[in-house]
N, C-alpha and C positions, 0 to 999 in steps of 0.2 A: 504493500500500500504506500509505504516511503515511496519509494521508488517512482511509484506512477505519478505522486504529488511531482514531485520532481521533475520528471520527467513530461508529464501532461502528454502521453502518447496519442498517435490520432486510432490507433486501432489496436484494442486489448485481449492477449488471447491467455489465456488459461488453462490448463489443467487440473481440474479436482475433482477429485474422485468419491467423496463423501464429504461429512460437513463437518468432519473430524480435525479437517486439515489447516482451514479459517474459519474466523469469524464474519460473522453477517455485517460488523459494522465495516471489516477492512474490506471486504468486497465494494460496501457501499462506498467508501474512502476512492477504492478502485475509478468507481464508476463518474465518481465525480471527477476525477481528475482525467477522466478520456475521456477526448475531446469527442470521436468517432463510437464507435460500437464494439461491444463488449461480449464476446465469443468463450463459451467452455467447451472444451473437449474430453471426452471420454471413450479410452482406448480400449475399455476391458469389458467384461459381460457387467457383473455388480449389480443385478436387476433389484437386489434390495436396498442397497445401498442410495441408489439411484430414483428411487420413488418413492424415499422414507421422507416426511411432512417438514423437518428440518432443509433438510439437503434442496427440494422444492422451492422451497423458501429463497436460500440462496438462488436459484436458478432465475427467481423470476424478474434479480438485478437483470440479467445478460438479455441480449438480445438474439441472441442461437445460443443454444446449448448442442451439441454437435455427437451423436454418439455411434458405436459400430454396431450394436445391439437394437435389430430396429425391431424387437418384441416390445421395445418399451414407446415408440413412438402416439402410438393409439392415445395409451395414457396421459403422455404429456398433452396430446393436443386435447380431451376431455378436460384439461386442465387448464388450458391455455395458457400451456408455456410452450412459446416455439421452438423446435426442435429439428431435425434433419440427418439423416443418414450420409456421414465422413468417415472414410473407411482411412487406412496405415497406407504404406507404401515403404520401399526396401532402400536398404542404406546403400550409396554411391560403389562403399569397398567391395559389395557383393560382387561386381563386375568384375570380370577378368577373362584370362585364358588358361591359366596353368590349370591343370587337372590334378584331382587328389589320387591319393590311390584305389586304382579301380577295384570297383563291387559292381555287383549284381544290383541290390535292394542297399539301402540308406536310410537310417531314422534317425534324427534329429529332435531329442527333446527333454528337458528334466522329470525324474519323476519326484512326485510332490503331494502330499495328502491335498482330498478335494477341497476347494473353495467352497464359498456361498454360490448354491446354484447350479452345481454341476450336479449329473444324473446317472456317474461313474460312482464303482465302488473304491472302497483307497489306492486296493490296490490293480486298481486299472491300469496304468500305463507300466505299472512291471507282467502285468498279463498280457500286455500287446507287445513289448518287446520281448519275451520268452516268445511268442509265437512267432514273431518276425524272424528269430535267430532259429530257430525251428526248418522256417522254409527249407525247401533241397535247393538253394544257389549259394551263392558270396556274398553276406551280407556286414552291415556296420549299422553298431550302433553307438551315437555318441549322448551324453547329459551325465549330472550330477544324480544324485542320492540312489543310485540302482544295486542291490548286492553287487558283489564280486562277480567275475565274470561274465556280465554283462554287457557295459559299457566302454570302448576303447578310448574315453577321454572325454571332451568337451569344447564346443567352442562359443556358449554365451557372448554374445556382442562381439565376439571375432569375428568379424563381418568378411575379412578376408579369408578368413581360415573358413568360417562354413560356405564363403562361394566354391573355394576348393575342394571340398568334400563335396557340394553335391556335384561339381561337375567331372567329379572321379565315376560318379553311380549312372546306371541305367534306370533306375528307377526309384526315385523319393517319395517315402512314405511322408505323411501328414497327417492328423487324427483330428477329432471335435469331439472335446468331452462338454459341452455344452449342447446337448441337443435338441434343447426344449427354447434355446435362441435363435431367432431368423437373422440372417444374413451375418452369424460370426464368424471370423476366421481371422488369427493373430498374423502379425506381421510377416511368420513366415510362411506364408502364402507365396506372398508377394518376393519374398528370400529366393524360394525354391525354384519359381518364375523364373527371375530376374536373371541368375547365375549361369543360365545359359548349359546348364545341365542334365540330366536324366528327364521322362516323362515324371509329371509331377503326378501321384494318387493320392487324394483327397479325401477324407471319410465325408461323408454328408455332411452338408450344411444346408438346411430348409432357405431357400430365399439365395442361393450362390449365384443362378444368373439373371434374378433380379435386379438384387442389389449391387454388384460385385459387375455381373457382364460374361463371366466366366463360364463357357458351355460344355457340359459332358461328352465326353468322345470329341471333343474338338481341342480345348483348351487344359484339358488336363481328364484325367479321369475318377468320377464317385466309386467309393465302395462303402457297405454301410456295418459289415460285420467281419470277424476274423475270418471267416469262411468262405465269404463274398472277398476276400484281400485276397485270400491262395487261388481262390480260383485265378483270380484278376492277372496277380504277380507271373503264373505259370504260364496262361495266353502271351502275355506280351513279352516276356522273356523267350516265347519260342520262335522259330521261325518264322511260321504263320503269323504272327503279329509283330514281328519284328520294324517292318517301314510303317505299320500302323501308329507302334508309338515312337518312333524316330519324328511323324509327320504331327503325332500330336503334342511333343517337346516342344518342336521348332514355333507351333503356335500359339503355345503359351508363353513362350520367350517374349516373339512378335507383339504379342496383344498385351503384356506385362511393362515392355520397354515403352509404347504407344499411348495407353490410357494407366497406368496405374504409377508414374512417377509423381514426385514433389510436385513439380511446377504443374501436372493437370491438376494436384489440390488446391494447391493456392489458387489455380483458377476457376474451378468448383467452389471456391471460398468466396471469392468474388462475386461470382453469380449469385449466390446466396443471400448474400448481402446489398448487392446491387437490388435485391427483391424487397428490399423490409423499408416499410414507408418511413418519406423524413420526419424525425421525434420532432413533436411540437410539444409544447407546454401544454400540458392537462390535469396538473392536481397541484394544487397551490395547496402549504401549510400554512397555517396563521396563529400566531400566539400571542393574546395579550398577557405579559408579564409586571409584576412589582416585587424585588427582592426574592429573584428565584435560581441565587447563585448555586444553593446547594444540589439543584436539579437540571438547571437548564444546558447543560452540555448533553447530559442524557437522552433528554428529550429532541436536541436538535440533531441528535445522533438516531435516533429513532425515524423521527419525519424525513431525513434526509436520505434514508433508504426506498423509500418509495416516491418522493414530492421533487417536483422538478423545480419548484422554487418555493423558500418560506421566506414567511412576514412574521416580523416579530415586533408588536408596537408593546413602547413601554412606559408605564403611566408614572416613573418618576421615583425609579431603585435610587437608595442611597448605599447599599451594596454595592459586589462588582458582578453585576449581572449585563449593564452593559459592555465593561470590558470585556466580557466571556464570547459574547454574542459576537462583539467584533473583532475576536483573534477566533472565530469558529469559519470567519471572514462574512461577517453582517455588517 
């Protein structure tokens, strides 16, 4: 909130994730001090987090709240808080050419007890890596917290290091332990794409080429179960589908490199914003005051979270109620 006084930015973006992180007055602090419009984002599922009466509250400073999780959209707009579907995009390092060491099959992920919201049991993703290592090819599997023998390393935010692992593999796994969310899928999606590596296979996502754009058997491939993955894995590893998924890599790359970078979000972001009519003044606060030092900061911290301009007439404090009033800048 420093910061934006300071600064008086013309456009403010955000990240928060619940309403744990600030408070409501420094958001409002925020808002006053941007000049332009006041944008949150939110990168993750959090569908409770994200619709708890608090966190709302907060939201209905901003003018987009921006999320990946469009289960929750419906809601906000019953609510009428504006909202909109902004999906990640892959970090620059993913690009390259050197090749990791080749595999067959590639997975790529930490395991992690479940979050809020997920419809996995705990131990889900050590149950899908034991069955990926399972397969009859050459497989890798990389993440933190997995028994012994499992996992051959890690490469969290090595953005370099995982474009080279997937562009070692023919085939990259990807999973959705959220399944009861429409159109999620974390950033590596877009990683896997990006790297110019293996066919990417995707567990299901309700809403992928809705939201997203992304087409099955073209841009990458669905699977919905382990069983439905071996099958999958074994077609396209064999001959018979060999140029099938060579042709369906190369498309996801193509279509990854095209609409899913930085610069079409920030232009997605534009247009969004280019949409939301010019704020005019519409709820004026008004306070008449005498001797209301002990309160009136509070108060003008309150009104100023929702009022686009307060009046504060004062009948003649011998206090410092009007010094307060005008270092609050009245």
């Amino acid at each position: 909130a420093k910061a934006a006084e300071i600064w008086k930015p013309h456009l403010t973006l955000t990240q928060f994730h619940s309403e744990n992180v600030i408070s409501r007055e420094d958001v409002g602090r925020i808002k006053r001090a941007t000049q332009g419009n006041m944008v949150n984002w939110n990168g993750d599922v959090w569908s409770t987090n994200q619709l708890s009466p608090n966190f709302m509250g907060l939201l209905r400073l901003y003018d987009y709240h921006l999320i990946v999780n469009a289960s929750l959209l419906q809601r906000y707009k019953e609510v009428g808080i504006r909202a909109a579907y902004w999906q990640n995009s892959f970090e620059p390092q993913i690009l390259g050419t050197n090749p990791g060491e080749a595999c067959d099959v590639i997975f790529l992920g930490n395991m992690y007890k479940p979050h809020e919201g997920e419809t996995k049991a705990e131990n889900y993703r050590e149950n899908l890596a034991r069955a990926i290592k399972s397969l009859p090819c050459e497989t890798r599997i990389y993440g933190r917290g997995y028994p012994a023998g499992i996992s051959e390393g890690e490469s969290l935010y090595d953005f370099a290091k995982t474009g080279s692992l997937y562009r070692g593999a023919k085939i990259i796994i990807a999973d959705n332990q959220y399944l009861d969310a429409v159109g999620f899928a974390s950033d590596r999606l877009f990683m896997a794409l990006a790297s110019g590596g293996g066919m990417l296979m995707h567990q299901k996502v309700e809403g992928m080429e809705q939201y997203i754009g992304l087409k099955d058997g073209v841009h990458y491939v669905e699977w919905t179960d382990v069983d439905d993955l071996r099958e999958k894995v074994a077609f396209y590893l064999s001959p018979e589908g060999e140029a099938q998924r060579q042709e369906i890599a190369a498309n996801g790359h193509f279509e990854c490199l095209s609409n899913h970078t930085y610069v079409k979000r920030v232009y997605e972001l534009r247009v969004l914003l280019d949409s939301i009519p010019s704020r005019k003044l519409t709820v004026s606060g008004m306070m008449i005051v005498k001797n209301e030092a002990p309160r009136i900061m509070e108060r003008l911290n309150e009104l100023s979270q929702f009022c686009d301009d307060i009046v504060v007439v004062d009948t003649g404090s011998t206090d410092n109620t009007v010094q307060l009033v005008k270092e609050f800048g009245g």
